[in-house]
C-alpha positions in Angstrom: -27.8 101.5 28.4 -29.4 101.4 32.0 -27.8 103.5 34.7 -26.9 100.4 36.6 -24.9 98.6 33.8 -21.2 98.1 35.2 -18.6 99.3 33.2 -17.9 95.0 32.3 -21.1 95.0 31.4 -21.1 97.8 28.9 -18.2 96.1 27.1 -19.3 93.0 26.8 -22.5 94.1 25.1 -20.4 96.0 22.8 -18.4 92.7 22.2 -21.3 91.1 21.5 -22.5 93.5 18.5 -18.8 94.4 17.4 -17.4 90.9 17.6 -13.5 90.7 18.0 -12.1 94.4 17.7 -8.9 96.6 18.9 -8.6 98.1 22.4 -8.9 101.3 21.3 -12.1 100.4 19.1 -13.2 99.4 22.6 -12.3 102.7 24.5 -13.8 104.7 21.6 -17.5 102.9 21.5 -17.7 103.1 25.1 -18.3 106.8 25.1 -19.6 107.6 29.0 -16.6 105.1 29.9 -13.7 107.3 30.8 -10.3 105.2 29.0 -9.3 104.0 32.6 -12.7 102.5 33.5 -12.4 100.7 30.2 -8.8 99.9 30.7 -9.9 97.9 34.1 -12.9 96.7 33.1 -11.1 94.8 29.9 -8.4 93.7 32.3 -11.1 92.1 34.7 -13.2 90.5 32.1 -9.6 88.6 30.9 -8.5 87.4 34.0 -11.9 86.0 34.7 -12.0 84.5 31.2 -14.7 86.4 29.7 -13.0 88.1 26.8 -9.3 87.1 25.4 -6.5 89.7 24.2 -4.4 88.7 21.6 -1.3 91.2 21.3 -0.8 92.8 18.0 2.0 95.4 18.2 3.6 97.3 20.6 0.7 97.7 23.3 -2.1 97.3 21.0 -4.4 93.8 21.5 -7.5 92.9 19.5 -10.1 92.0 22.4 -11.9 88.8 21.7 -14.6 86.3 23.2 -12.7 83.5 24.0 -14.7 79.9 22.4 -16.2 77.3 23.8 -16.1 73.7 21.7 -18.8 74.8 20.4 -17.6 77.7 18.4 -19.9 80.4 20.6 -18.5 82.7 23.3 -18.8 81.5 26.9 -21.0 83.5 28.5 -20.4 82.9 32.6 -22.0 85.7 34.9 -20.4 88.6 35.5 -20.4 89.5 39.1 -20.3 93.0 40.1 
């Protein structure tokens, strides 16, 4: 990935190849991400509507694209 690709932007191209996985998957295939970095940018891409987390257990979410009508993620900008 470029040098200039936000942390958000890392994990949303990750989404993108992945599809719907757990937070940790996240965490572990964003390797020059430190867990905290991933952490907020997860929490920031949610609250803007970009991804969805679904809770699973006790502090574990699967991290999802939310849908459109369509059936394909929405893909707003990400501003950084």
């Amino acid at each position: 990935m470029a040098p200039h690709t936000t942390a958000e932007d890392q994990v949303i191209e990750m989404m993108l190849h992945l599809g719907p996985c757990d937070s940790e998957d996240v965490v572990c295939q964003c390797t020059n991400l430190t867990w905290n970095r991933v952490f907020l940018a997860v929490d920031r891409l949610s609250r803007s509507g970009e991804l969805g987390l679904v809770p699973r257990d006790r502090g574990m979410y699967t991290v999802t694209f939310p849908h459109r009508q369509d059936g394909r993620p929405d893909r707003r900008s990400l501003s950084s």
